[in-house]
N, C-alpha and C positions, 0 to 999 in steps of 0.2 A: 504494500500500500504506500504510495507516495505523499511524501509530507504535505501539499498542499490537501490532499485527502484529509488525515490526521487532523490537519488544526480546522478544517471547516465543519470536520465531525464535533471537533472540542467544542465548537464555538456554539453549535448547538444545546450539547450538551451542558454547557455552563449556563446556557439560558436557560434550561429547563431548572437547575440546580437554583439560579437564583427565584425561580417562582417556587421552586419549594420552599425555598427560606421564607420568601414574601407572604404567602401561603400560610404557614406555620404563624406568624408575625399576624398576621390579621384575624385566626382563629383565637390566639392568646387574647388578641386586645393590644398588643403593644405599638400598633402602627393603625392610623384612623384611614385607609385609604378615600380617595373620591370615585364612590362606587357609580354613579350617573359617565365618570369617565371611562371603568374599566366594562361597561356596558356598551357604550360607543367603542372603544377600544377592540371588542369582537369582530364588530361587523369590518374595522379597518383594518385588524392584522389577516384575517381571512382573502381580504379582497389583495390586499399586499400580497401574501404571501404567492397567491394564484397567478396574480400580473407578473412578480419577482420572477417565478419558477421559470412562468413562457418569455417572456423576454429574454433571459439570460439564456434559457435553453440547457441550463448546467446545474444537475441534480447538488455538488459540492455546494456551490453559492447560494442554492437554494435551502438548504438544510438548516441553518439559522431561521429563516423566516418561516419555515414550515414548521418548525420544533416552538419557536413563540408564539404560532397561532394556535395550535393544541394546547398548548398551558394557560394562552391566554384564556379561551373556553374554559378549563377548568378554573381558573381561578374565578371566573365570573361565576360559576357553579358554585367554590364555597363563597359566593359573596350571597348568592341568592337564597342558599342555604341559611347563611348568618339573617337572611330578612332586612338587609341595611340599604335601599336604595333610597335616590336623592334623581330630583328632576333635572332634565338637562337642561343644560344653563345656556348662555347666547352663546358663548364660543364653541360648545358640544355643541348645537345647533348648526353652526357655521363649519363647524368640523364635518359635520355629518352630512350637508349639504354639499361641500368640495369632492365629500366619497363619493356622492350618487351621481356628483359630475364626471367624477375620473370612472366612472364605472361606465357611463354614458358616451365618455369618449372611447372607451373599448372597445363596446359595443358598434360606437357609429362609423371607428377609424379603423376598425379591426387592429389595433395597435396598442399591444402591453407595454409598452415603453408611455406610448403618452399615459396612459391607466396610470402606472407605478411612480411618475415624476409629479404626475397634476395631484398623488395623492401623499406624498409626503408636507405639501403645504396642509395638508387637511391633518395628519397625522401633530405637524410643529402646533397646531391652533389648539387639537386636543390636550396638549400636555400645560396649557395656561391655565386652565385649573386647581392641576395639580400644584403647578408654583407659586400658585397663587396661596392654594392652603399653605403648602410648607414654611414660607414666610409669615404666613399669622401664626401660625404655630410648627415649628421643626418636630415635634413628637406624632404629626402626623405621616411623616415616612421613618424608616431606619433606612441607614444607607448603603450600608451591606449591598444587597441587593440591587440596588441601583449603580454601584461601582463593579459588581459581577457583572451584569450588561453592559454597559460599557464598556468593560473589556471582551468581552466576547464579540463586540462589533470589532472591535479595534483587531482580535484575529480575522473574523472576518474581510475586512478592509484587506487585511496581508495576502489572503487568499484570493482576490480579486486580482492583485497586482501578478501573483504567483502564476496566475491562470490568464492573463492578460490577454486581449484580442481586440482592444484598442475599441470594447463598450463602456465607455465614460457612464454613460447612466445606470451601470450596475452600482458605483458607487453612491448614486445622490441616497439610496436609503441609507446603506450602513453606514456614511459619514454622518448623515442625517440626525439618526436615529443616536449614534452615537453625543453629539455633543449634549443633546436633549436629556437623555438617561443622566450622563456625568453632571449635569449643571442638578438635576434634580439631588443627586446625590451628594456632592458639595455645600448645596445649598441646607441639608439634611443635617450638616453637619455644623454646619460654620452660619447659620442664620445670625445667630443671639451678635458674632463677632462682627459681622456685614451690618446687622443694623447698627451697632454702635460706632461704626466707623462711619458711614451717609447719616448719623445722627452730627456725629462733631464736623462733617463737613456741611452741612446743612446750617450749623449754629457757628 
């Protein structure tokens, strides 16, 4: 099996691992997610993962987005489970509206590249809620988790490169997706230190 094999299996694999931790974290109580986003979150890692697959044409590259779209389902399961939803708000509206766009360009252009590119805007707008909580309160994520996806893009990304054929839009997800994760997870961490430093430059 060739290394670029190896790490895009990893890469999946680490993704799964960190929904189980996420998983575990939400059944405890010890992380408040925004369940109205990881209900929109379904319907956009599915459609992702589907556009990702035919676009790229390459089961390696695909194996991350396919392996987050199955967890993501479950994890929506124990959310539903837990009984914790919450209505979607304007930017999960807005989020979810971009999808039914990128789905409609599939459909009209016969083309998973426009699908997979028109919907990682709708993917960046869904993750504004989430930082939005994490900033009024950082105990509503653990970051664990959100620094294991981010490095799992970050193999993926190496896998792109390793497998190279000169498809610049294989990257727009996992770069994507990438920064979006880590910023959550940073932000997870270091909220209380960020607001007190845009408090003294403010004052």
């Amino acid at each position: 099996m060739y290394i670029d094999t190896v790490l895009g299996i990893m890469a999946g694999l680490l993704h799964i691992i960190a929904f189980v931790i996420y998983n575990k974290q939400m059944l405890e109580g010890t992380s408040q997610p925004n369940s109205a986003t990881w209900t929109l979150w379904v319907f956009l890692t599915i459609l992702n993962a589907t556009s990702y697959s035919e676009m790229s044409g390459d089961w390696v590259k695909s194996f991350l987005p396919i392996a987050s779209s199955l967890a993501c389902v479950i994890t929506f399961s124990v959310a539903l489970f837990r009984g914790k939803f919450s209505k979607l708000d304007s930017y999960d509206m807005t989020a979810l509206a971009i999808g039914f766009v990128s789905a409609f360009a599939w459909w009209y252009y016969q083309s998973a590249t426009y699908a997979n590119v028109i919907l990682q805007l709708s993917v960046l707008i869904s993750f504004i809620p989430t930082y939005k909580g994490v900033w009024k309160d950082s105990k509503n994520e653990k970051s664990l988790p959100w620094f294991i996806w981010a490095f799992a893009y970050v193999l993926s990304i190496v896998v792109i490169y390793m497998r190279w054929q000169g498809q610049w839009q294989d990257l727009v997800y996992p770069v994507n997706c990438f920064f979006l994760h880590l910023g959550v997870g940073v932000l997870a961490r270091r909220t209380v230190q960020i607001k007190a430093v845009v408090s003294n430059i403010v004052e």
